[in-house]
C-alpha positions, -999 to 999 in steps of 0.1 A, spaced: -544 -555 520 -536 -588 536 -503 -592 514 -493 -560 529 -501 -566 562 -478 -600 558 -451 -578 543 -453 -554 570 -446 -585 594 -417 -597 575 -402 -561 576 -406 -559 614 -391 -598 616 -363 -588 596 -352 -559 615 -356 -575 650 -338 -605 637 -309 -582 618 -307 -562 656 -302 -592 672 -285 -616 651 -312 -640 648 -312 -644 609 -318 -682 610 -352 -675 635 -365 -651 608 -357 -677 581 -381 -707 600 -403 -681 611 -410 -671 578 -413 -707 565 -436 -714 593 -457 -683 582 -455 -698 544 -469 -731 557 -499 -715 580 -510 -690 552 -513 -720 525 -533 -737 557 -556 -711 558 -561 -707 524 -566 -745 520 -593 -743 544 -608 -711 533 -614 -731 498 -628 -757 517 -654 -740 537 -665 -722 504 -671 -754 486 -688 -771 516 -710 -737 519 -730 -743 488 -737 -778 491 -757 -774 520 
């Protein structure tokens, strides 16, 4: 569900940008997406591992 959810994004994105000729915004706002969902994964792992040490 959460893969879709990101693709529904991207789709949205990609239609504002192609409507207003903002092609290079959706290409570094889709980077900066890339780069917060590996940040949030990263950190999801993290808090897992932590959890069960406790």
């Amino acid at each position: 569900m959460n893969g879709l959810l990101y693709g529904a994004y991207a789709v949205i994105l990609a239609i504002v940008s192609i409507y207003t000729g903002e092609i290079v915004t959706f290409v570094m706002l889709g980077f900066i997406l890339m780069s917060l969902q590996n940040i949030n994964s990263t950190l999801k792992k993290l808090v897992e591992a932590t959890k069960y040490k406790e």
